[in-house]
C-alpha positions in Angstrom: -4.6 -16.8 -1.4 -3.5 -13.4 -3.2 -1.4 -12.2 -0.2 0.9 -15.4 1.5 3.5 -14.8 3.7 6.2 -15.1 1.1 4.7 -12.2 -0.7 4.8 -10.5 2.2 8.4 -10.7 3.3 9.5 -9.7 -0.5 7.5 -6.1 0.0 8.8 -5.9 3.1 12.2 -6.6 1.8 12.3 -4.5 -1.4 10.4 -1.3 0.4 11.5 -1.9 4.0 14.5 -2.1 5.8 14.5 -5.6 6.3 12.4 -8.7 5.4 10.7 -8.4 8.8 10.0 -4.8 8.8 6.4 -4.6 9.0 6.0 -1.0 10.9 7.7 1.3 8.8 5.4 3.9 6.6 7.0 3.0 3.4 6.9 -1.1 4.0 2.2 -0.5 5.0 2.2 1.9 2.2 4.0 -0.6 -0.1 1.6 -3.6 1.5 -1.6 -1.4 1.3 -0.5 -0.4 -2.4 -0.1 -4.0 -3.5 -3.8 -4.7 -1.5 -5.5 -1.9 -3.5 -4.1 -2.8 -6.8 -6.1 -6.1 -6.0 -9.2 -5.1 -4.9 -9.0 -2.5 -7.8 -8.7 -5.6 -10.5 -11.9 -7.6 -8.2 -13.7 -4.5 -8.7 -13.4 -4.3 -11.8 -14.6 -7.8 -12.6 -17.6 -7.0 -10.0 -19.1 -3.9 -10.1 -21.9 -4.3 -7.8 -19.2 -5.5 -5.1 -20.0 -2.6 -2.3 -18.6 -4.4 0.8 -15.4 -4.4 -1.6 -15.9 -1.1 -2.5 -16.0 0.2 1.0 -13.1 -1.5 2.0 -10.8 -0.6 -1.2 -12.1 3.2 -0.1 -11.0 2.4 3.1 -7.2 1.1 2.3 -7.1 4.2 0.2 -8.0 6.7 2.9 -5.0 4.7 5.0 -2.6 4.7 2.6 -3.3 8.5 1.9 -3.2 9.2 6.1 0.5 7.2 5.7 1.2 9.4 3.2 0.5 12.4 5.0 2.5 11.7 7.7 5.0 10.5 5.6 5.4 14.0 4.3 5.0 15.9 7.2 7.9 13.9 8.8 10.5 13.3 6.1 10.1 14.7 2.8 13.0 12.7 1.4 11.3 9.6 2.0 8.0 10.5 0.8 9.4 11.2 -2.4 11.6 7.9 -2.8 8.3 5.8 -1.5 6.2 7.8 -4.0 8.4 7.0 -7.0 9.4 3.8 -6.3 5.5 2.7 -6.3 4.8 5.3 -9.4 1.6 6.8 -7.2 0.1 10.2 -8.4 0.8 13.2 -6.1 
């Protein structure tokens, strides 16, 4: 399995406040991030994946709605979260 629960605690550990941090936007948008950047690699292997597709489309759209409230509440912490996982924005 790609996503354990060890892997988990260290993204929650390294983006959240603490190892079992799993609400804050910055520790999903770190999970989601590290979920997309495998679906993107499956995808690239199988291109005619579309249940894949649709659900890589849909982690996007939730990391992007994160994101957005992200910014709207503390811009600050958009900005750390955004460089720390080198996203475009």
């Amino acid at each position: 399995m790609y996503l354990d629960s060890a892997k988990k605690e260290e993204i929650f550990g390294k983006y959240g406040q603490s190892t079992t941090d799993t609400g804050s936007a910055e520790s999903q948008i770190a999970l989601f991030s590290y979920r997309i950047a495998h679906l993107t690699e499956h995808m690239k292997k199988n291109r005619k994946d579309h249940s894949t597709e649709r659900a890589l489309t849909g982690l996007v759209g939730k990391r992007r709605a994160l994101l957005n409230y992200l910014k709207s509440r503390d811009i600050n912490r958009y900005r750390a979260i955004i460089k720390a996982l080198g996203l475009r924005k």
